[in-house]
Structure formats: C-alpha cells, structure tokens
N, C-alpha and C positions, 0 to 999 in steps of 0.2 A: 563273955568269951575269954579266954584266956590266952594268953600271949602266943603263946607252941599253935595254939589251934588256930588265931589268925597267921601265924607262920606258918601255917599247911596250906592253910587258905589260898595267901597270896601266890606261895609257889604253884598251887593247881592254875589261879588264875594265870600266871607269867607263864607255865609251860601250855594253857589252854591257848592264848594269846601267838604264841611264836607259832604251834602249830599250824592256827588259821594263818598267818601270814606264810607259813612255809605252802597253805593250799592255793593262799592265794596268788602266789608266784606260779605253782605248778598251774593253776588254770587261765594264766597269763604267756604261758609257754606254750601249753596245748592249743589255745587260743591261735595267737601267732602258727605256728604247727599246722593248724587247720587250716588258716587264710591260706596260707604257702601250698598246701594241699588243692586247695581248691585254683588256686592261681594255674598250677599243674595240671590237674584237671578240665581246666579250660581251655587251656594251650592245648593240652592232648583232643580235648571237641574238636578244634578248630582243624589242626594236623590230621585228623580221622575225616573232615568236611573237604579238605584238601583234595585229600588222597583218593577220596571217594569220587572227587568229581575229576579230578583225571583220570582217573579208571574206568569211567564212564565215558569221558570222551574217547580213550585206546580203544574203548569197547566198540562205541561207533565208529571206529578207523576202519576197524578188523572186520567190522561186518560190512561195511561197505566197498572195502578191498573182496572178501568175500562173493558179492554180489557181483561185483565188479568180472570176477572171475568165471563166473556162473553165468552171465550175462556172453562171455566171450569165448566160452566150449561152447553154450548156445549154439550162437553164430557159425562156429568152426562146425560142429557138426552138420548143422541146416544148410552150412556155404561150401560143402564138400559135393 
C-alpha cells in the first residue's frame, strides 16, 4: 500500500471513530432524556391516581348529599 492511501486510510478511520463517539454521546443523552421522561411519566400516574380518587370521593359526597335531599322532600311531601 502506499503511503497517500494509508493516509486515507487512517483519516476514514479517525473520522469513522469520532463519529461513533459523537453517537455515543447522543445516545447517552437520549438515554438520560428518556429516564427523566419516564421519572415524569410516573409522577404524572401517580397525580392522575390522586386526583382520580378524590374525585371519587366528591363524587360519593354529592350523591349522598343528593340522597340526603331526596330522602327529605320524601318526608316533606308524605308529612304535609
């Protein structure tokens, strides 16, 4: 081989080289990226499991103040 063409050589190799290392940073970041995504996503389950079960509880407030009221035009009407 000839000198020039191992000096092609090596510069493919050195620019083959930096580019895997420039992917390997990028999927080092997306990586991280994703953790922090999912960390979010978690938190957001949890805050949706929250909110879902006091909702549920207003829910049986309201129907049972509901009843409550239903219960006592009952009365009013039958005790007129």
């Amino acid at each position: 081989m000839s000198l020039e063409l191992l000096s092609t050589l090596e510069a493919k190799i050195q620019t083959t080289l930096e580019t895997m290392e420039l992917l390997n940073l990028e999927v080092e970041e997306e990586k991280q990226r994703n953790e922090a995504l999912q960390q979010e996503n978690n938190a957001l389950k949890e805050e949706n499991a929250q909110l879902q079960a006091e909702r549920q509880t207003w829910n049986d407030k309201i129907v049972g103040l509901v009843d409550l009221l239903r219960e006592d035009n009952t009365q009013n009407q039958t005790g007129e």
